[in-house]
C-alpha positions as CSV (number, residue, x, y, z in Angstrom):
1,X,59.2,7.4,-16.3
2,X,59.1,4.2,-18.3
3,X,55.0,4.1,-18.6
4,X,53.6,1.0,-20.4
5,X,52.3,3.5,-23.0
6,X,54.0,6.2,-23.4
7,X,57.0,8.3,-21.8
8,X,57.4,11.1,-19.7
9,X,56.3,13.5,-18.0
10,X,53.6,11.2,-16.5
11,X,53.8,8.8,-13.8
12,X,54.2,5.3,-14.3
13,X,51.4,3.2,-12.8
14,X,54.1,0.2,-11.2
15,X,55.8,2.7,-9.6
16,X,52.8,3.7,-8.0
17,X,51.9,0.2,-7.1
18,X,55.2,-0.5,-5.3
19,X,54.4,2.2,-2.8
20,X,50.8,0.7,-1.6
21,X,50.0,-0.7,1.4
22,X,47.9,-4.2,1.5
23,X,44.6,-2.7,2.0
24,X,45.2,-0.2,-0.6
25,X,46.4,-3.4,-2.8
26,X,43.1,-5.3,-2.2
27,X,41.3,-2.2,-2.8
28,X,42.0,-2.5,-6.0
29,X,41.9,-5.9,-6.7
30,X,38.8,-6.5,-4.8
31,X,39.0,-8.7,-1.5
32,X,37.4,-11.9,-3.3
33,X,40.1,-11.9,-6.5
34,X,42.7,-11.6,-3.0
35,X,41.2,-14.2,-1.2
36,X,41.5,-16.4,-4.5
37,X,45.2,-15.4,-4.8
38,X,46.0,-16.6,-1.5
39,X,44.2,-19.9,-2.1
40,X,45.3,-21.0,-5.4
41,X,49.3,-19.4,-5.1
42,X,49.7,-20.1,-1.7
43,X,50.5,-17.7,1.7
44,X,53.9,-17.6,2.3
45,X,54.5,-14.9,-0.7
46,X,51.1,-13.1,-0.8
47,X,52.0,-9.7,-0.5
48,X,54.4,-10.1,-3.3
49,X,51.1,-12.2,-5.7
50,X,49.1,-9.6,-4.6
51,X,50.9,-6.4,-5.6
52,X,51.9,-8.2,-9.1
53,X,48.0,-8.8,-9.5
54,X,47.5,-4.9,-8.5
55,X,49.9,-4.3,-11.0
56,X,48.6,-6.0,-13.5
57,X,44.7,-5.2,-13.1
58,X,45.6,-1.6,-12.8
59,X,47.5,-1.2,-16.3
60,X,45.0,-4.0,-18.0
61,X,41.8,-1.9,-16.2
62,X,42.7,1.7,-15.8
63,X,40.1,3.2,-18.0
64,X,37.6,1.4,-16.1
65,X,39.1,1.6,-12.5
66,X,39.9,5.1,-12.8
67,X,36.2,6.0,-12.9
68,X,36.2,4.9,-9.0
69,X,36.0,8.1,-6.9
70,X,38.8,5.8,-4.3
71,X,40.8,4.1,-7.0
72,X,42.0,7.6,-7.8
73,X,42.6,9.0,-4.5
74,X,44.6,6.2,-3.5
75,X,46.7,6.2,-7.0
76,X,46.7,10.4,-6.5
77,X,47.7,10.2,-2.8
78,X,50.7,8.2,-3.6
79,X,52.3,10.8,-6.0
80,X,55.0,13.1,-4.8
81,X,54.3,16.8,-4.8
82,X,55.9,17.5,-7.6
83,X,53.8,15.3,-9.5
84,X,50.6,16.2,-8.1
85,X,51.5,19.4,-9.5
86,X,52.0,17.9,-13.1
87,X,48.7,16.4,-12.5
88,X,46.9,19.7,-11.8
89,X,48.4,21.8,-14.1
90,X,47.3,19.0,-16.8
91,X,43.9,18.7,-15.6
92,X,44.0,23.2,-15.7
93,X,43.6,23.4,-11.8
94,X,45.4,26.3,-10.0
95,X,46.3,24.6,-6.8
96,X,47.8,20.5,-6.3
97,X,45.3,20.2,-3.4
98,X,42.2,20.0,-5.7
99,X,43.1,16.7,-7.9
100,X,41.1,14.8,-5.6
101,X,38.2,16.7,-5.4
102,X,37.6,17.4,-9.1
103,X,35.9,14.5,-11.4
104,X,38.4,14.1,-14.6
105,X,35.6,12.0,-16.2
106,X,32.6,15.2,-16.6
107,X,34.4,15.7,-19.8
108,X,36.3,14.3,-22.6
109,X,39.3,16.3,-22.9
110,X,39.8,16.7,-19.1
111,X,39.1,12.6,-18.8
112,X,41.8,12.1,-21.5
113,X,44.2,14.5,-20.1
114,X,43.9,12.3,-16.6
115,X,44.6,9.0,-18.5
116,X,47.5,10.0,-20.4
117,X,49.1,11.3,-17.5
118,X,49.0,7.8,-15.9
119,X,49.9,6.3,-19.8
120,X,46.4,5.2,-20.7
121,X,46.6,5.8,-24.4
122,X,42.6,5.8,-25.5
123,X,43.1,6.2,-28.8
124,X,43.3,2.3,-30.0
125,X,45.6,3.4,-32.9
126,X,46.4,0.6,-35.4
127,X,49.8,1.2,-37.3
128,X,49.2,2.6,-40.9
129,X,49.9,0.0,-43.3
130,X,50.1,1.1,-47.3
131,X,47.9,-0.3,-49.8
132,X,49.0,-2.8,-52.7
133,X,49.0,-1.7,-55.8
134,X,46.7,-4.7,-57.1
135,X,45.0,-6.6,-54.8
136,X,41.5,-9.7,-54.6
137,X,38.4,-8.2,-53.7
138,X,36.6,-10.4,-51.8
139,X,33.4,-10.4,-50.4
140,X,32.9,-9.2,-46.9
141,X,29.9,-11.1,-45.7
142,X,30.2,-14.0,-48.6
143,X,29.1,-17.7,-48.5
144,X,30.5,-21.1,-48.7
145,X,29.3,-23.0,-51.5
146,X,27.0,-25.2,-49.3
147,X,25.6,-22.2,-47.8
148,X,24.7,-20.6,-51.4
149,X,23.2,-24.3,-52.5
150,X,21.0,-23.7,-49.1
151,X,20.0,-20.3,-50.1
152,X,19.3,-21.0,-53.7
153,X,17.0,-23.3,-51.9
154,X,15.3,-21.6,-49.5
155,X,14.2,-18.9,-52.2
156,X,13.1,-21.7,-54.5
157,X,10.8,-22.8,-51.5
158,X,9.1,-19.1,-51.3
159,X,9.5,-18.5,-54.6
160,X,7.2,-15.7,-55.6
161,X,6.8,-14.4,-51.8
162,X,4.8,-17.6,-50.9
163,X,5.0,-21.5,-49.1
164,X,6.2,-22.2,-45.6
165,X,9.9,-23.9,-45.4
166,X,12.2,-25.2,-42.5
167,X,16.1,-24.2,-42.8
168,X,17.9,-27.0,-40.7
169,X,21.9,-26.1,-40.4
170,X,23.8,-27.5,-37.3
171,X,25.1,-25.0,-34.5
172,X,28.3,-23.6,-36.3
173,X,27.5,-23.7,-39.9
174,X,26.6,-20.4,-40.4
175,X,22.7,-20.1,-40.3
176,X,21.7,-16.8,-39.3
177,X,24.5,-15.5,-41.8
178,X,22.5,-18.1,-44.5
179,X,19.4,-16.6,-43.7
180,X,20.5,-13.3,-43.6
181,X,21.1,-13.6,-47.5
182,X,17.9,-14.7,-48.1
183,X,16.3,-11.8,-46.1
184,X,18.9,-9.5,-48.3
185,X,17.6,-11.4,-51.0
186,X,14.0,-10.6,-50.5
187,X,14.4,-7.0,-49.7
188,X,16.2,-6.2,-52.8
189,X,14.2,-7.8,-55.4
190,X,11.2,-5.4,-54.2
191,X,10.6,-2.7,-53.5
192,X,9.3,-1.5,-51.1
193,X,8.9,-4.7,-48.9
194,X,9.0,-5.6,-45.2
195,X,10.4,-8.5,-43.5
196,X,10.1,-9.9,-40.1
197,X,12.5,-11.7,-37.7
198,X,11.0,-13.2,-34.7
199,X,13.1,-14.3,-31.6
200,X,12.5,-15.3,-28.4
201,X,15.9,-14.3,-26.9
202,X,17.9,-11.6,-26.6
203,X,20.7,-13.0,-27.9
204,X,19.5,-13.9,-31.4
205,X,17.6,-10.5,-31.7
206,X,21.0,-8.5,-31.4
207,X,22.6,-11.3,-33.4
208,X,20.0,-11.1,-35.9
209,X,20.1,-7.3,-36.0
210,X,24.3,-7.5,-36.2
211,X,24.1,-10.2,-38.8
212,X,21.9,-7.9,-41.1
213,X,23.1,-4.5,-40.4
214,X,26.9,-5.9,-41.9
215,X,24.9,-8.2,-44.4
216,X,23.0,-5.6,-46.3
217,X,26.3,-2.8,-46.0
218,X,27.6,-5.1,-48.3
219,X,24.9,-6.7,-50.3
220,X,21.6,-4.1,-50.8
221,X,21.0,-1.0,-53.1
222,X,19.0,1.4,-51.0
223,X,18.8,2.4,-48.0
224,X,16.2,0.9,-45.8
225,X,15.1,0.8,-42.1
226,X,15.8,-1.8,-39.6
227,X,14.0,-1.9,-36.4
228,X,14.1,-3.0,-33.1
229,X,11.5,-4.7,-31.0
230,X,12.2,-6.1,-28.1
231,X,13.3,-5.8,-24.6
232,X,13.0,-1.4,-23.9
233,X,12.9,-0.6,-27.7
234,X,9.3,1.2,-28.7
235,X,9.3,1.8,-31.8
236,X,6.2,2.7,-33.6
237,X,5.6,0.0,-36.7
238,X,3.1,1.3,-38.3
239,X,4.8,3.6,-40.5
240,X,7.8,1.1,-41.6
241,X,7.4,-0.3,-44.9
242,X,10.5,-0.6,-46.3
243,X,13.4,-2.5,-44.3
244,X,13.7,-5.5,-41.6
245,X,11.6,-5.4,-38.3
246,X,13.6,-7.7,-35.5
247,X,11.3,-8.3,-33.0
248,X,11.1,-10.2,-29.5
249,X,8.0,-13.2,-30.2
250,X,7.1,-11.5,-26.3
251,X,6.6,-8.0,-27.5
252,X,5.2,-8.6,-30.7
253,X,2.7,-10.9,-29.2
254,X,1.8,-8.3,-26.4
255,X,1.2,-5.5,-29.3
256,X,-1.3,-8.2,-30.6
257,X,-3.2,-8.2,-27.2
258,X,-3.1,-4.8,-27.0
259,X,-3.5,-3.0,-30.5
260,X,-4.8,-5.9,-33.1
261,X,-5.9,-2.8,-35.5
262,X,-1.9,-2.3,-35.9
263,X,-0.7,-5.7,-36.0
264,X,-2.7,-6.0,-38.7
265,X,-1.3,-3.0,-40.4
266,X,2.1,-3.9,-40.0
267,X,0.9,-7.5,-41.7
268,X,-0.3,-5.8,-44.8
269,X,3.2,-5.2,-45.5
270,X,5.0,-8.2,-44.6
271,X,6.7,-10.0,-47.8
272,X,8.7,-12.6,-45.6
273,X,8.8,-13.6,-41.8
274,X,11.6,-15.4,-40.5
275,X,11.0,-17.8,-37.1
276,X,14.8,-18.0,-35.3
277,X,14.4,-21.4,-33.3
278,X,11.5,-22.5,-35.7
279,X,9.7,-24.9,-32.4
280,X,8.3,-21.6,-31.3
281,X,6.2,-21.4,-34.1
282,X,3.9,-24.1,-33.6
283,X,3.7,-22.8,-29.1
284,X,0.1,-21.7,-28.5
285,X,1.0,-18.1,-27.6
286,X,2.6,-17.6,-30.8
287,X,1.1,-19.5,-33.5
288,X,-1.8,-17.4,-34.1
289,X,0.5,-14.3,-33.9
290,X,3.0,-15.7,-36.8
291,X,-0.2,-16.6,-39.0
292,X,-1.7,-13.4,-38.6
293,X,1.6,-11.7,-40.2
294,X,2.6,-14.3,-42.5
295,X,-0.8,-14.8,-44.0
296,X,-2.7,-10.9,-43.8
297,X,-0.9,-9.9,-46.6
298,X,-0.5,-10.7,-50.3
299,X,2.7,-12.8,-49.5
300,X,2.3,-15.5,-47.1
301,X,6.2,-16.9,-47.1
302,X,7.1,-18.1,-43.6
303,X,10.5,-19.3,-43.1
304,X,11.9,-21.5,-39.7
305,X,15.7,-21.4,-38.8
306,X,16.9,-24.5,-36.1
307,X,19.6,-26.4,-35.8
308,X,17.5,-29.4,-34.1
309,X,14.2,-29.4,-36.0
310,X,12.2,-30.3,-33.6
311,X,9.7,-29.3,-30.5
312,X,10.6,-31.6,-27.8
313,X,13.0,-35.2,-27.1
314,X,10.6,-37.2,-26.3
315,X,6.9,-35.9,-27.5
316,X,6.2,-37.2,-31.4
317,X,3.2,-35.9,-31.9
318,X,4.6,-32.4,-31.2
319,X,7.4,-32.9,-33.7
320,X,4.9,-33.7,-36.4
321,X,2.6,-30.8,-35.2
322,X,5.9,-28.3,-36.4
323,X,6.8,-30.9,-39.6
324,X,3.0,-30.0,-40.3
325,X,2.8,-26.5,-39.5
326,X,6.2,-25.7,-42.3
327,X,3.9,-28.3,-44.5
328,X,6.6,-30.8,-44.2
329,X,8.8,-28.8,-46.2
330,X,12.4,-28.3,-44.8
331,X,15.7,-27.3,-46.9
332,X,18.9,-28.6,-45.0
333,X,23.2,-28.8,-45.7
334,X,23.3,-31.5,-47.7
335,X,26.7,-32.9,-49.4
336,X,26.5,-35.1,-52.0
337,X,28.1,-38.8,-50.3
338,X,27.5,-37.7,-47.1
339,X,24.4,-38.6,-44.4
340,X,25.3,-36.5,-41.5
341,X,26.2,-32.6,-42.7
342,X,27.5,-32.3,-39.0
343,X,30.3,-35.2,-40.7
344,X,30.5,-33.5,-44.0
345,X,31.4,-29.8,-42.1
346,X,33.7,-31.5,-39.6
347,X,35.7,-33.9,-42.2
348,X,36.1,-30.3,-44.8
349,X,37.1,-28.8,-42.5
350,X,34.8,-25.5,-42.2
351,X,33.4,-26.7,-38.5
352,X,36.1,-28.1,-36.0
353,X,35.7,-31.6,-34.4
354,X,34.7,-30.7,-30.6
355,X,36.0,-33.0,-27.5
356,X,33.5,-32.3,-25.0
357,X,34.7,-32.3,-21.4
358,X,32.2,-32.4,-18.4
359,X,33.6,-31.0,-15.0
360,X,31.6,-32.2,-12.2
361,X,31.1,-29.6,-9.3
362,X,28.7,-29.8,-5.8
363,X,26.4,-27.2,-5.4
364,X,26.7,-25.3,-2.0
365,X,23.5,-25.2,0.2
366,X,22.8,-21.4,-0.6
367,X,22.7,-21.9,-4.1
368,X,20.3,-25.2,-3.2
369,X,18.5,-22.4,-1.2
370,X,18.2,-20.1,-4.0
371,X,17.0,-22.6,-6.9
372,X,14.2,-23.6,-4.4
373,X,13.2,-20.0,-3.8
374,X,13.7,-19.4,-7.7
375,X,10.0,-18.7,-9.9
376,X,9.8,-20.8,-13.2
377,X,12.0,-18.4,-15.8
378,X,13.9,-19.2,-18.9
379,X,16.7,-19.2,-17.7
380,X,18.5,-18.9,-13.9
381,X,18.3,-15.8,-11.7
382,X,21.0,-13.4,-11.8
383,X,21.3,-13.6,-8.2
384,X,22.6,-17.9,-8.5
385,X,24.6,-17.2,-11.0
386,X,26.6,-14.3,-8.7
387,X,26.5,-16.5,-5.8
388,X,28.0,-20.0,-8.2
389,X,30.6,-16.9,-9.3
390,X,32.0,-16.8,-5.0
391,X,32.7,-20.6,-4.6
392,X,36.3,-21.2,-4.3
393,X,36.4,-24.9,-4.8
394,X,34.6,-23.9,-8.5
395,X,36.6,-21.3,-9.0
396,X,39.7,-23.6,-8.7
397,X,38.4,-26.3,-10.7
398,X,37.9,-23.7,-13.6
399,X,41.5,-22.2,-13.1
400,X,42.9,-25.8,-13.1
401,X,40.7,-26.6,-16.2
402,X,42.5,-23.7,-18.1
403,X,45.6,-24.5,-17.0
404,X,45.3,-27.8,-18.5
405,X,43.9,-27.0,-21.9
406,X,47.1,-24.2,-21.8
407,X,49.4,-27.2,-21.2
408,X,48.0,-29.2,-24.0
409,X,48.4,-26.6,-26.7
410,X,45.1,-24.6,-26.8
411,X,46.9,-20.9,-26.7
412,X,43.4,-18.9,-27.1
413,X,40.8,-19.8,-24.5
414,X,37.4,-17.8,-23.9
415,X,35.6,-18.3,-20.5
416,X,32.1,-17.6,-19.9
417,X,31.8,-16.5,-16.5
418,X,28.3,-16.6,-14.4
419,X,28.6,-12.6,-14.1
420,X,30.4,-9.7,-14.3
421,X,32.6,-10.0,-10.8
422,X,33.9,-13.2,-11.6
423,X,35.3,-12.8,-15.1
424,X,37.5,-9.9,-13.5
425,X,38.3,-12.1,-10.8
426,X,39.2,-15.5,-12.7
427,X,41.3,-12.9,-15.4
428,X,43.6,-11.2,-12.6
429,X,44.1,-14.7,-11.0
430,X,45.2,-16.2,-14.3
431,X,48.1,-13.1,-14.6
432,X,49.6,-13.7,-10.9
433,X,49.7,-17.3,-12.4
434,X,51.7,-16.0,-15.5
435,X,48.8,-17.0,-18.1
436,X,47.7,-13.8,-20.0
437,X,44.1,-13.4,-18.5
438,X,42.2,-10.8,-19.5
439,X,38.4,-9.5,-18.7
440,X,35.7,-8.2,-21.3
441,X,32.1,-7.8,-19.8
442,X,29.6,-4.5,-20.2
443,X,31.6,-3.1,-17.7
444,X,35.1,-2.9,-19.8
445,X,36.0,0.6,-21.5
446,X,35.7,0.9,-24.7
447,X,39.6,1.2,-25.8
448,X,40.2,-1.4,-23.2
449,X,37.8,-4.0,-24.8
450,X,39.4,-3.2,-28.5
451,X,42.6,-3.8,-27.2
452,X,42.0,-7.0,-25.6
453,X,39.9,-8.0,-28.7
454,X,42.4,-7.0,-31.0
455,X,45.1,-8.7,-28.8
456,X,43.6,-11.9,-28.7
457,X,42.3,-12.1,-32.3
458,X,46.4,-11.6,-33.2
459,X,48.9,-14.3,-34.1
460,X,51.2,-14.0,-31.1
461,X,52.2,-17.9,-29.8
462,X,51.4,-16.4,-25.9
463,X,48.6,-18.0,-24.6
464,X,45.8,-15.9,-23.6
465,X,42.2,-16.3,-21.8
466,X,39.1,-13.8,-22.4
467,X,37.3,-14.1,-19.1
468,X,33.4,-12.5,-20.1
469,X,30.2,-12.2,-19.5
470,X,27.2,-11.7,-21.8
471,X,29.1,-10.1,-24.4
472,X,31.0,-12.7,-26.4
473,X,28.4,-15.2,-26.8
474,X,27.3,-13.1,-30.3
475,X,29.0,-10.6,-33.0
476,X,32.4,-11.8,-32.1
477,X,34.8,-13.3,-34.4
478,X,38.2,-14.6,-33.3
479,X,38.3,-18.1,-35.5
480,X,41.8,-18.7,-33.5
481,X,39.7,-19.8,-30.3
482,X,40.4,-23.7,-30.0
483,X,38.8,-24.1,-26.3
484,X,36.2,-22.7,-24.3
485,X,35.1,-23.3,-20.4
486,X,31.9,-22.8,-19.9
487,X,31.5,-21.8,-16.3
488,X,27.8,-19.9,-17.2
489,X,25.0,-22.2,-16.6
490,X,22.3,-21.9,-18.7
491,X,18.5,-23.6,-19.3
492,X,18.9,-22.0,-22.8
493,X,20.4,-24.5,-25.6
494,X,20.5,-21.4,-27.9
495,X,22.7,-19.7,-25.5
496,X,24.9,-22.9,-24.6
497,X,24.8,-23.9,-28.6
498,X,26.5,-20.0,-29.2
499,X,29.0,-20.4,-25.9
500,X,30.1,-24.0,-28.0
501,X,30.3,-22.3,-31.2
502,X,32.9,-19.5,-30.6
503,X,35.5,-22.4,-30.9
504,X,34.0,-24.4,-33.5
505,X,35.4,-22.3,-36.2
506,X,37.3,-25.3,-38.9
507,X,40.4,-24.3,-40.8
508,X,38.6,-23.0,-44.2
509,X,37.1,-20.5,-41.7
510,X,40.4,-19.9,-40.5
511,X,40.2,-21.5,-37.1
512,X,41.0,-25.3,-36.0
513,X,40.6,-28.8,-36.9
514,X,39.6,-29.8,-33.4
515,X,38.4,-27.9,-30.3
516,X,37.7,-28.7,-27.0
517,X,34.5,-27.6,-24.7
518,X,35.1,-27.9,-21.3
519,X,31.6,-27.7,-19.2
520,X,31.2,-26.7,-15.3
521,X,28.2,-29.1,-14.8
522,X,27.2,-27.9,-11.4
523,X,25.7,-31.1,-9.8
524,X,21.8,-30.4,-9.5
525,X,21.5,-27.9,-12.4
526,X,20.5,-29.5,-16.0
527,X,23.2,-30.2,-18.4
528,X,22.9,-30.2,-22.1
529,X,23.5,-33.2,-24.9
530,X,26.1,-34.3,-27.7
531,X,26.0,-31.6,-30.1
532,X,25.7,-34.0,-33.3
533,X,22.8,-36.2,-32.1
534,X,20.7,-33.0,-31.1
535,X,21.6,-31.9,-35.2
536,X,20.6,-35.5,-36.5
537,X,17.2,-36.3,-34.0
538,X,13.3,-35.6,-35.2
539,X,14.5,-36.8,-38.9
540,X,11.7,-39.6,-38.8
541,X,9.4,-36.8,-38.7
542,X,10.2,-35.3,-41.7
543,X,9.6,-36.3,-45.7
544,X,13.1,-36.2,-47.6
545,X,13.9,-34.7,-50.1
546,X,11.7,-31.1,-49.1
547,X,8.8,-30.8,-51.6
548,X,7.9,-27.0,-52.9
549,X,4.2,-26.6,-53.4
């Protein structure tokens, strides 16, 4: 056997490929990633595409695929006696005829033994390198000067645990990481003390949560709690007095309704709270909620992250209603000789200069059909982003799109896909093209995910596409990325403004000095602004230089 892995005994997994049928092929591929293959590469070969992409997705996905109770029938059918033999003696079963109906996954020794037989190696091993004898010690979670002037700042501003500040840092600069010092700040310059980071999405609560879990590894001197508070996470708060509370502005606001007696309680505590997307402050569900904990204790320091400071486009009055709540006090990047820190991060290089690229796309009548039907939400129902996911003419557009930014140089591309199904499907389509697609969503096993991370965040010159959903948006780092498609829409500028930042990594942070973001606009669905001018509106609104009272 000549396994991609490993060697034998075993059996390799093309071998097994070459002997299946076309059902069997689709099977594994899924009929809509076949259906794709036969539109985009044509008819007259398909059988050969098709097993190639079967070939391909089964090697790339086998941890994940093998978990399918047909996947492994068909894969355990097509082994000769002999090696159904091999199988069962590996898996410690007395008889060949029972592979099938045993489940190599109830355990871990038995799931691994199944894998390697097939050469899924699961261990992720990393080749041992030795140490130098002398060698830098850097920091691990360290600043940029400009982020350290903005933190100096920011602590000035609550110096003493008290005063209400804005921090105003475009998409890209490094703001939750900024703030994430000051929190670290805060925490170890008393003890005990309790901070509190309020969020409206789920995405900034787990990045807030990531950000200070690797911040304070490297920057406290005690142990202390954190805590989650949002989504299914109960926690009782009461009885934390010493750590970081990250909580959902939903839930906490809901405890409030329901048990004022311990909001209050928690509020005794509270040395600092920190507003991610500082508009929501001043929203009439919240307000009173974030004064209650800012204010009941002896510390009333309230602290607003955004990147576009403030409440609406168009509405004034509600910008100065937030410039009035922070007490007109806001602490921004500045450089000295420059007006626009967006220019300043771009021309130094530690934010790439983004070519935004809009691609134009009809909306079919069933996805018309579903946004009528659709309640008011934050954001747009699983169920339209699946169905956006099945169009062809889209899905062809995005695969051109890639294509093209491949062509032009860009040899690390992420793609946000509108769900799960269509990240796999886009990534096995891009390998029967002969571009090295590959898929990360919740689904992906976890040495499969490492791998593909690990691939894609090296220096080979091969291009290669991440295809994802929902799991690269936050707490990954591959400054390498020069291009993203963004095929996910989204009402959320939060969540768009993280999509667009994956590839705005500049050179001093390791990654490019341009990028380009390429946006599915699906016609009839809202699309989103330039990224500077949402950084540089709502200035009229607010006094320069920030005062400390």
């Amino acid at each position: 056997m000549s396994g991609f892995y490993g060697s034998a005994p075993g059996q390799d997994l093309s071998e097994i490929v070459a002997l299946l049928n076309t059902d069997e092929l689709c099977d594994i591929v899924g009929n809509d990633t076949a259906t794709l293959v036969k539109e985009v590469g044509g008819s007259d070969d398909y059988e050969s595409l098709l097993r190639q992409m079967a070939d391909n997705v089964l090697k790339d996905q086998a941890e994940s695929l093998f978990r399918h109770v047909n996947i492994r029938r068909i894969c355990v059918d097509s082994l000769t006696i002999e090696k159904q033999g091999e199988l069962a003696e590996r898996l410690g079963l007395i008889d060949a005829s029972l592979v099938n109906s045993t489940n190599p996954t109830k355990d871990t020794a038995t799931w691994r033994r199944f894998l390697e037989f097939f050469g899924v190696d699961q261990r992720g091993a990393t080749p041992f390198s030795v140490e130098p004898e002398r060698d830098v010690v850097r920091p691990q979670y360290g600043l940029f000067p400009h982020q350290r002037g903005v933190v100096d700042r920011i602590c000035h501003a609550i110096r003493g645990g008290h005063g209400r500040v804005v921090l105003h840092m475009p998409t890209g600069a490094g703001k939750t990481r900024t703030a994430m010092h000051v929190v670290s700040r805060t925490l170890a310059m008393n003890e005990p003390s309790l901070v509190v980071w309020l969020a409206t999405s789920r995405e900034l609560l787990d990045q807030a949560a990531d950000a200070f879990q690797q911040t304070w590894s490297f920057v406290g001197n005690r142990e202390v709690d954190i805590v989650r508070f949002w989504g299914d996470y109960t926690p009782e708060l009461t009885n934390i007095n010493d750590g970081l509370i990250v909580a959902g502005l939903q839930k906490m606001h809901a405890l409030k309704s329901r048990n004022h007696i311990a909001l209050l309680r928690i509020a005794n505590s509270v040395k600092l709270v920190i507003v991610d997307e500082a508009h929501q402050a001043i929203a009439p569900t919240y307000r009173d909620l974030i004064e209650i904990l800012s204010d009941t204790g002896p510390n009333d320091a309230l602290v607003g992250l955004t990147a576009t400071p403030g409440r609406s486009w168009a509405n004034i009055s509600d910008d100065e209603r937030l410039s009035r709540f922070f007490r007109e006090n806001k602490v921004m990047l500045e450089a000295d000789g420059w007006d626009n820190p967006v220019s300043f991060l771009i021309e130094k290089g530690y934010l790439a200069k983004p070519t935004f690229r809009m691609l134009e796309v009809p909306i079919s009548e069933e996805v018309e059909e579903q946004i009528n039907d659709q309640r008011a939400t934050d954001d747009y129902d699983p169920v339209i982003l699946e169905t956006l996911g099945t169009q062809s003419i889209r899905n062809v557009v995005i695969i051109d799109e890639i294509r093209r930014l491949i062509s032009v140089g860009h040899n690390r591309v992420i793609l946000f896909s509108p769900s799960v199904r269509h990240a796999e499907v886009i990534a096995a389509t891009l390998l029967v093209l002969g571009i090295g697609g590959r898929s990360v969503t919740a689904k992906s096993g976890s040495s499969a995910r490492t791998r593909v991370i690990r691939e894609f965040r090296g220096t080979s010159p091969k291009p290669l596409v991440i295809c994802n959903y929902g799991v690269l948006t936050t707490g990954f780092d591959a400054p390498n990325t020069s291009a993203t498609v963004i095929a996910r829409p989204t009402k959320s500028l939060v969540l768009y403004s993280q999509m667009v930042g994956r590839a705005t990594r500049g050179p001093k942070a390791g990654g490019n000095v341009t990028c380009e973001i390429s946006t599915v606009v699906d016609i009839g669905l809202p699309g989103f602004g330039d990224l500077a001018e949402a950084f540089t509106n709502w200035e009229d609104v607010w006094n320069e230089p920030a005062r400390y009272e």
